[in-house]
C-alpha positions as CSV (number, residue, x, y, z in Angstrom):
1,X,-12.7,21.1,-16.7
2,X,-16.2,21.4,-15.3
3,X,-17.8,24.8,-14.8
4,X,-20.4,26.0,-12.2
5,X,-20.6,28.0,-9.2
6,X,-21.3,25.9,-6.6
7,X,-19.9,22.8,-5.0
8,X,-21.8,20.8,-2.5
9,X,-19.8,19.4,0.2
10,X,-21.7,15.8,1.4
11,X,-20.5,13.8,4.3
12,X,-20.6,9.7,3.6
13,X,-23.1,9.1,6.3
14,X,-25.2,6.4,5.0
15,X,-25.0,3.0,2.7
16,X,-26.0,4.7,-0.2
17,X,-23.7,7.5,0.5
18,X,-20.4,4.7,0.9
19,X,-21.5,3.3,-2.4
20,X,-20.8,6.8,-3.9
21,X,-17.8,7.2,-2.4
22,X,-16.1,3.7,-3.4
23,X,-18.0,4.1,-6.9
24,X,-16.4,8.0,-7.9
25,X,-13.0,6.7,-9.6
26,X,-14.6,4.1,-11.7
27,X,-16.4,7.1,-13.1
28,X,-13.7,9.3,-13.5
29,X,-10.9,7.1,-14.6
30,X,-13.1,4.8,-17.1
31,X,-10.9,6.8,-19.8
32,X,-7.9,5.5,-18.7
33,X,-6.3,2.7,-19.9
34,X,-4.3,1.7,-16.8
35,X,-6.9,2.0,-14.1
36,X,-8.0,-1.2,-12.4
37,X,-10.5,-0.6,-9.8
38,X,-10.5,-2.1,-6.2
39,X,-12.5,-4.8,-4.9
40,X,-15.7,-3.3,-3.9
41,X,-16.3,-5.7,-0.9
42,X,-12.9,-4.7,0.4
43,X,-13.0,-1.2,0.0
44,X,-16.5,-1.2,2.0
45,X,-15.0,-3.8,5.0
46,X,-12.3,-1.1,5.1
47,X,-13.9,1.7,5.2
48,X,-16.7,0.3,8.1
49,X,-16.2,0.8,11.8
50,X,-15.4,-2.9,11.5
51,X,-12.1,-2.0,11.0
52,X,-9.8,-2.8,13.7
53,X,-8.2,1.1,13.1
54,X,-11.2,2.5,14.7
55,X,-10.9,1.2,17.8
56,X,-8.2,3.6,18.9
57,X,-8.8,6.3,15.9
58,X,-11.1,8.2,13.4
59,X,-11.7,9.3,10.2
60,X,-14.6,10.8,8.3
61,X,-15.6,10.5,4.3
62,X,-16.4,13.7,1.8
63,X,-17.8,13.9,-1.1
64,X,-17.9,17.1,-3.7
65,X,-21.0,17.6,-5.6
66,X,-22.3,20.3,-7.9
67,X,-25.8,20.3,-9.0
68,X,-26.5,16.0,-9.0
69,X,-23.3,15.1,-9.7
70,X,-20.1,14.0,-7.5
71,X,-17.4,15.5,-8.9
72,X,-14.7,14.3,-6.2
73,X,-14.1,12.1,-3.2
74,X,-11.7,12.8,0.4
75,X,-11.2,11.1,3.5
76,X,-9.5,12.3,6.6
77,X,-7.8,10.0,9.2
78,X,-7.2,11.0,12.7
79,X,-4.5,8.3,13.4
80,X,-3.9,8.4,17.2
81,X,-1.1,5.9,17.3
82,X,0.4,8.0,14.5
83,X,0.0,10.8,16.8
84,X,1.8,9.5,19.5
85,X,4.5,7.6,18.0
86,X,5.9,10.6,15.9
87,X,5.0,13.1,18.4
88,X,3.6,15.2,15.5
89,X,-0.2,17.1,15.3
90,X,-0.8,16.1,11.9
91,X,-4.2,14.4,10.3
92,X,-3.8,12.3,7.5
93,X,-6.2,12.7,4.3
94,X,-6.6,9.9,1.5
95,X,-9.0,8.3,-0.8
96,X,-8.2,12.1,-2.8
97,X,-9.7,11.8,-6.7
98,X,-11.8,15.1,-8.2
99,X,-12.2,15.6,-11.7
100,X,-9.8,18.7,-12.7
101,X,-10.7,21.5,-11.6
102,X,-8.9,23.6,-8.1
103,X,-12.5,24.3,-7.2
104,X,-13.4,21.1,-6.3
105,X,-9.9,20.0,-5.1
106,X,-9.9,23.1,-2.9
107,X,-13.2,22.4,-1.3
108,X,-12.2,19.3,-0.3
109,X,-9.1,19.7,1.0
110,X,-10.7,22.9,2.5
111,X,-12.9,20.8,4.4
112,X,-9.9,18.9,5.6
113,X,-7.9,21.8,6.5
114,X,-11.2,22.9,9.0
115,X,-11.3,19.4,10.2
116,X,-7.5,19.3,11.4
117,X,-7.9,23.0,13.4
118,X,-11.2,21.5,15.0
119,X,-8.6,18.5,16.2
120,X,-5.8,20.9,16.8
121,X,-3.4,19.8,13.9
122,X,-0.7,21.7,12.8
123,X,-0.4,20.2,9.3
124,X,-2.0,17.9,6.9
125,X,-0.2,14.6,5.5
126,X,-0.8,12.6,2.9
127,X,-2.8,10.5,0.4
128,X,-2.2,7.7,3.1
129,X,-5.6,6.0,3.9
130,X,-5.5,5.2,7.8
131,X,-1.8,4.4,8.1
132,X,1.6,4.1,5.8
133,X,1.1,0.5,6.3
134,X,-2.2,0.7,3.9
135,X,-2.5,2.0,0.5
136,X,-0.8,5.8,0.0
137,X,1.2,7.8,-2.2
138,X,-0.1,10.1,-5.2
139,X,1.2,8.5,-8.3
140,X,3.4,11.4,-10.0
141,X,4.9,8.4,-12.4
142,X,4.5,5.4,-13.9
143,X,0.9,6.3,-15.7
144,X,1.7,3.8,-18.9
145,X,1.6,0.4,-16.3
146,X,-1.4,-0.5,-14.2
147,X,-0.6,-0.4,-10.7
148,X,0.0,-3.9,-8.7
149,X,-2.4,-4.8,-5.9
150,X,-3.1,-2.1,-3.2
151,X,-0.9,0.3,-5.0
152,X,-3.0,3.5,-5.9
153,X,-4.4,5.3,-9.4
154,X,-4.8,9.0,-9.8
155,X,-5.0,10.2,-12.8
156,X,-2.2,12.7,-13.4
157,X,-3.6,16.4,-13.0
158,X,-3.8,16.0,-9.0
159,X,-0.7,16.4,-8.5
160,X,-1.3,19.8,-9.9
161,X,-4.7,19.9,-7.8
162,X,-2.1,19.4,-4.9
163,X,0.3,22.3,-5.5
164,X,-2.0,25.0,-6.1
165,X,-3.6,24.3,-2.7
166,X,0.0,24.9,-1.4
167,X,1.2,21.2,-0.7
168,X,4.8,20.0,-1.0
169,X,6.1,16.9,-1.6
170,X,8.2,15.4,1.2
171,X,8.8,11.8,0.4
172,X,8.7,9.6,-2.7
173,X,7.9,5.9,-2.6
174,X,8.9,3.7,-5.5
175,X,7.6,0.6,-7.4
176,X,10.5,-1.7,-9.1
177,X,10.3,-4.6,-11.6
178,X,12.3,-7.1,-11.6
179,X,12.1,-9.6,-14.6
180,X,12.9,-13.1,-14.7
181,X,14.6,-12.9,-17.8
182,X,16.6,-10.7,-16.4
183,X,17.8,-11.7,-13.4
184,X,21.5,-12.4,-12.5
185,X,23.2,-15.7,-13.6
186,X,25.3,-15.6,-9.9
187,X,22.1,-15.0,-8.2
188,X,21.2,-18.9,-6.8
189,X,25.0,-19.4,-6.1
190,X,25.3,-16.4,-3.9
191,X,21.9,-17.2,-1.9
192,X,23.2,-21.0,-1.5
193,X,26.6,-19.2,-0.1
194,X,24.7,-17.2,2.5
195,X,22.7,-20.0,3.9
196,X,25.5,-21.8,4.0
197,X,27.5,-19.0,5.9
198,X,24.8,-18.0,8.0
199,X,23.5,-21.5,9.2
200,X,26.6,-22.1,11.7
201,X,25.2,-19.6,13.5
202,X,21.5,-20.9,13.6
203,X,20.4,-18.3,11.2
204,X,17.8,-20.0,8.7
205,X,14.9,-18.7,6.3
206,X,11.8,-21.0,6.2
207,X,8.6,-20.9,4.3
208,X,5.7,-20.1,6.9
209,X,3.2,-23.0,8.1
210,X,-0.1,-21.5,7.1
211,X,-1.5,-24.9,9.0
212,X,-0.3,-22.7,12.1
213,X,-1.5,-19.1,10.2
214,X,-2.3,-17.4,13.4
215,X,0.2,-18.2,15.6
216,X,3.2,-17.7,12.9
217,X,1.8,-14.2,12.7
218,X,1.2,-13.8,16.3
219,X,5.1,-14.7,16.8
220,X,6.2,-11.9,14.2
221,X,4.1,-8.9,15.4
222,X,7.3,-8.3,18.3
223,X,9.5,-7.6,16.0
224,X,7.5,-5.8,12.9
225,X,8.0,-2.9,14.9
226,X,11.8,-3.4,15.6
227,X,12.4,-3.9,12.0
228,X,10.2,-0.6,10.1
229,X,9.9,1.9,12.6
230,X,13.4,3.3,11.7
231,X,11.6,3.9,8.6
232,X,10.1,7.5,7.5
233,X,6.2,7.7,8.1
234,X,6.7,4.4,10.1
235,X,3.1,4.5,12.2
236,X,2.4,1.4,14.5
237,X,-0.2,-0.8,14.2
238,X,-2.3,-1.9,16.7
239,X,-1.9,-6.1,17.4
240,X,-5.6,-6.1,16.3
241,X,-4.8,-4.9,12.9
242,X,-1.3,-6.5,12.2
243,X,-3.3,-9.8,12.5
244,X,-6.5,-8.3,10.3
245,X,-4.3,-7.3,7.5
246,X,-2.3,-10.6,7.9
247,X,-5.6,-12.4,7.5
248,X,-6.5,-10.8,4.5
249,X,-2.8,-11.0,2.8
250,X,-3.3,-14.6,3.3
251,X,-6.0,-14.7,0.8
252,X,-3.9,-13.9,-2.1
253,X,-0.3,-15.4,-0.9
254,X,1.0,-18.8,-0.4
255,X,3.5,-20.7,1.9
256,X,6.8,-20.1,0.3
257,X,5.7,-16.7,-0.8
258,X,5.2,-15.9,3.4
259,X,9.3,-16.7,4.7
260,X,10.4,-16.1,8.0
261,X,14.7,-15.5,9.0
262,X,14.6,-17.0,12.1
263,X,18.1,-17.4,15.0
264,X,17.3,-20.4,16.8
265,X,14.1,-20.3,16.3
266,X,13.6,-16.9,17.2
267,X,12.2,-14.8,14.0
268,X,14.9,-12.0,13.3
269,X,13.0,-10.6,10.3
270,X,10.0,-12.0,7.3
271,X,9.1,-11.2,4.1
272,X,5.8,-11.4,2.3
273,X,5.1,-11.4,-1.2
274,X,1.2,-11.9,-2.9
275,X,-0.1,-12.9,-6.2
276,X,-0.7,-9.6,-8.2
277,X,-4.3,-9.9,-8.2
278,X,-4.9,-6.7,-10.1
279,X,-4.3,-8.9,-13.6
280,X,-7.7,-10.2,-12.3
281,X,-9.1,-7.5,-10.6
282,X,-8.6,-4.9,-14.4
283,X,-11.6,-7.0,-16.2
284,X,-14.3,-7.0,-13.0
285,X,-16.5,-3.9,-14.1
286,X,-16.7,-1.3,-11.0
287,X,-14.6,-3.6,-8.5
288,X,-18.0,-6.4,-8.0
289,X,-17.4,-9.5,-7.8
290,X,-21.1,-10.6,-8.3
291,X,-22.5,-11.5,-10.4
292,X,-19.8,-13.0,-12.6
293,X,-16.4,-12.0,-11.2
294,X,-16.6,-14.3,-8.2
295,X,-15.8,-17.5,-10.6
296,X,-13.1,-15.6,-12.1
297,X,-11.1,-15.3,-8.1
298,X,-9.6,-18.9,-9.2
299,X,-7.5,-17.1,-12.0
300,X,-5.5,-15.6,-9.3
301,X,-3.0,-18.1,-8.9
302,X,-2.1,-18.5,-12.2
303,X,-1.1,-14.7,-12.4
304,X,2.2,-13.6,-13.6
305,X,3.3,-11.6,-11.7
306,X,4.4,-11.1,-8.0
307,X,4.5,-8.4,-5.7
308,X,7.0,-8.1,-3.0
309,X,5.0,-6.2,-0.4
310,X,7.4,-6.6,3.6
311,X,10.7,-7.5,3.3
312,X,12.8,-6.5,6.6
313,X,15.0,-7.7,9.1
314,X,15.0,-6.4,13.0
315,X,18.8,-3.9,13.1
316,X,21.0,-6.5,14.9
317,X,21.0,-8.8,11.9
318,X,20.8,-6.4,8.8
319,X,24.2,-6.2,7.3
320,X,24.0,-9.8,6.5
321,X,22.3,-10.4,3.5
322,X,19.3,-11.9,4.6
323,X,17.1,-8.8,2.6
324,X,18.6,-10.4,-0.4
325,X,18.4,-13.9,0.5
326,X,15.2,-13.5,1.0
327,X,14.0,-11.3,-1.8
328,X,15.7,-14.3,-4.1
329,X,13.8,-16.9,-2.4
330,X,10.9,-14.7,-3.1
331,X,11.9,-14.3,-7.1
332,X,12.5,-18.4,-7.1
333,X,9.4,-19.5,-5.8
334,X,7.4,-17.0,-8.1
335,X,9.8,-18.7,-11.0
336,X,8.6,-22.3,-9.9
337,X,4.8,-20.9,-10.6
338,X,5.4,-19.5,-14.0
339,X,5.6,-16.2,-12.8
340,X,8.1,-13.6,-15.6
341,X,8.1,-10.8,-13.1
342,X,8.1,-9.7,-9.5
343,X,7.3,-5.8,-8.4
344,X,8.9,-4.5,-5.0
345,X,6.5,-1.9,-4.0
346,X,6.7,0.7,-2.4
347,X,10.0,1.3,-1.3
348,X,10.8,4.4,0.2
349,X,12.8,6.9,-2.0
350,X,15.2,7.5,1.3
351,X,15.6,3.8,1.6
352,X,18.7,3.7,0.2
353,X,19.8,0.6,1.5
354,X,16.8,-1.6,0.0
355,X,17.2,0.6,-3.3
356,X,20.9,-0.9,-4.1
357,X,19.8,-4.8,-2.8
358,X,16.7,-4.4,-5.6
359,X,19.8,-3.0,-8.0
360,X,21.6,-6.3,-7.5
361,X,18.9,-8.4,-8.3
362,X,18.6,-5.9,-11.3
363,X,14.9,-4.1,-10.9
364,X,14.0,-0.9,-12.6
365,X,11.9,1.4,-11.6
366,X,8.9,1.8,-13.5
367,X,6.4,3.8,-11.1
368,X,6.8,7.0,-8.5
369,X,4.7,8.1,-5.7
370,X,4.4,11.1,-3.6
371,X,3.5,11.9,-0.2
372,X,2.5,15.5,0.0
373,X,2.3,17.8,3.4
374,X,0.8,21.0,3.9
375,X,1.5,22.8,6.8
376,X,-1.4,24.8,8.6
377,X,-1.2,28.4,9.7
């Protein structure tokens, strides 16, 4: 635990500053043998007023230091479609890692807590950088396995960190594997028997045209909202940044790893799964890609594993089976690349319904996530 009497609060407010800030967990979690840091490049697009969130919303960047040394890193997120979709003052806070000690922890998340009264917030939510629809969750679980790409590390003590600054937990999200080897025998059979079933009445999954990329994507952003906002934590995204983050999915996914369930040509619901680039990513020292890693980016399509990441279908058409005709096209295209394993990440812990169609296809969960809320007096 470090020692010392005063802590240094720094806001990120120039290059050198961001560096910092994106650099702090490769320093604190280089003992660990299941970290695998972020893409440096991606982090530091994300983070910039580039970033399609900022045209409607704000955040700021924190950094602890004592004497010449950070010590721990926090960002807040004034999310102001969050705000008026849920109806709910609350500011989000992510990007949380501190070495252990409630010193540090507390003068960051004090510096939150100051933040959220200056912008009249009732309560703090979170780690959930920008929106749910980005990398959140605490991981409380799971500390054995690296995590799959844009799935977070903490090392285990904040959780702790958390709960003596007085937050609870109020949802869980969950990572599943599901192994080829393990996969049931009747699985192919019963997807054949859907699409048979389903096709008299015009129903049909296809693999998405990436030769049409924009305009597939442009046709599903009507309905993303339909299909998650029943969700908890659901927060909108703006049309700017559905078709950012769809830009940048497409960089690590394929065709028949994109599917859309269409009625008559109509999408109804999609699913997207990517190549687990973090069996890459866990070998590029501090997240660059230069000077070496760059040649190494062609390795991510011979990965083994997948990750599930959207998988939904808009209410009408939901007690069909097309979740699990899709999740086992998903799992069969993944087989036809060599691929032993799939994760399904994150799925909320309330989700029950998604929780028993991963059960059929028999996952296991191997990782748990926390979203934490402190309310503000």
């Amino acid at each position: 635990m470090a020692t010392g009497p005063s802590i240094d609060l720094v806001p990120v407010t120039s290059r050198r500053l961001l560096r910092a800030f994106i650099d702090l967990p490769h320093r604190l979690y280089r003992d660990e043998p299941a970290y695998v840091p972020r893409l440096f490049v991606q982090q530091k697009e994300q983070l910039s007023r580039r970033n399609p969130y900022f045209r409607h919303s704000d955040a700021g960047y924190l950094l602890a230091r004592r004497g010449g040394e950070f010590l721990g890193r926090i960002a807040w997120f004034l999310n102001a479609q969050h705000l008026r979709f849920s109806g709910r003052r609350e500011l989000l806070f992510g990007c949380f890692d501190a070495v252990d000690d409630p010193a540090v922890s507390e003068a960051l998340l004090g510096a939150v807590h100051g933040q959220a009264r200056a912008l009249a917030c009732t309560a703090v939510l979170g780690p959930i950088e920008f929106s749910t629809n980005d990398t959140c969750g605490l991981l409380i679980d799971g500390f054995d396995r690296p995590p799959a790409l844009l799935m977070p590390f903490q090392a285990p003590h904040h959780a702790a960190l958390l709960a003596h600054a007085g937050y609870q937990t109020v949802q869980e999200l969950h990572a599943y594997e599901i192994r080829g080897a393990d996969r049931p025998p009747f699985l192919e059979a019963l997807a054949g028997r859907l699409e048979a079933r389903l096709a008299p009445r015009g129903i049909a999954v296809r693999a998405m045209d990436f030769s049409r990329f924009q305009a597939e994507v442009e046709a599903l952003y009507p309905i993303y909202e339909a299909i998650f906002s029943g969700n908890w934590g659901f927060m909108p995204l703006s049309r700017a940044e559905f078709l950012h983050m769809a830009a940048g999915l497409r960089q690590v996914s394929a065709p028949d790893f994109a599917l859309v369930a269409e009625r008559n040509g109509a999408p109804i619901g999609y699913a997207v799964g990517v190549f687990d680039a973090n069996e890459v990513f866990a070998s590029f020292r501090r997240g660059r890609l230069l000077p070496f890693n760059f040649f190494r980016l062609g390795r991510i399509r011979k990965v083994k594993r997948l990750k599930i990441l959207n998988l939904g279908v808009v209410p009408a058409f939901q007690n069909l089976g097309l979740d699990l005709l899709m999740a086992t096209r998903l799992f069969e295209a993944g087989l036809r690349r060599g691929m032993d394993a799939a994760e399904a990440s994150y799925v909320m812990g309330s989700n029950l319904r998604m929780q028993r169609a991963i059960l059929r296809l028999n996952g296991r969960l191997t990782k748990r996530y926390a979203i934490f809320r402190k309310e503000l007096p």
